[in-house]
N, C-alpha and C positions, 0 to 999 in steps of 0.2 A: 490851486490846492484848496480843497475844502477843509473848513475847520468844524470839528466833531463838539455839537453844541452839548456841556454835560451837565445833568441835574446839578442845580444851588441845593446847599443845604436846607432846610425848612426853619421858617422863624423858631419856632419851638427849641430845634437844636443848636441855633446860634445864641440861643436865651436860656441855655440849659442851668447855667453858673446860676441865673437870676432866681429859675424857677423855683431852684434847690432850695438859696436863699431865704427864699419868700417862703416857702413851705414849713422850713425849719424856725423861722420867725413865727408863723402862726402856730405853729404848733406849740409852743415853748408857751404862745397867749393864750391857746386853750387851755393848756395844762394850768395857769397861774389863775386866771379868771374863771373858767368855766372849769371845776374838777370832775363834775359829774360827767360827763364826757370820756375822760378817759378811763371809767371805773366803770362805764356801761359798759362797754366789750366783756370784762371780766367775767360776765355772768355766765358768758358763753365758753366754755373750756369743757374738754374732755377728757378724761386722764391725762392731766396737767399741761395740757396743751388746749392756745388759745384758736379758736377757731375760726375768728375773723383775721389773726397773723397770720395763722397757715395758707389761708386764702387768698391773702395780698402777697405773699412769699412768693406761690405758686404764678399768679397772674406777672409777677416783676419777673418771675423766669421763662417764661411761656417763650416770649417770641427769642429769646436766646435759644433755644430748644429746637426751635422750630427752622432756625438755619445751621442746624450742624448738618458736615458734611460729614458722610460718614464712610 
């Protein structure tokens, strides 16, 4: 009997808890240290909506998107 060899996870997704982590830590140290940074997006809004969120919104939902069955 043959055993059906199936894809590992990828480092990325076994490290996902970490990545989070680590994201969420830099970011907390850009906002505290570096203000200008998160006041430069600002500039960029449209009838009250930021246009570099909408973008990163859309990109996190993409590939969710992209596998519905329908």
């Amino acid at each position: 009997m043959e055993q059906e060899s199936k894809p590992g996870i990828s480092f990325f997704q076994r490290c996902l808890t970490v990545w989070v982590i680590l994201c969420m830590v830099l970011e907390i140290l850009i906002g505290k240290y570096l203000p200008g940074i998160p006041e430069f997006p600002n500039h960029f809004e449209y009838a009250r909506v930021s246009i570099p969120m909408a973008a990163l919104i859309w990109l996190m939902i993409y590939p969710m998107m992209m596998k519905v069955d329908l």
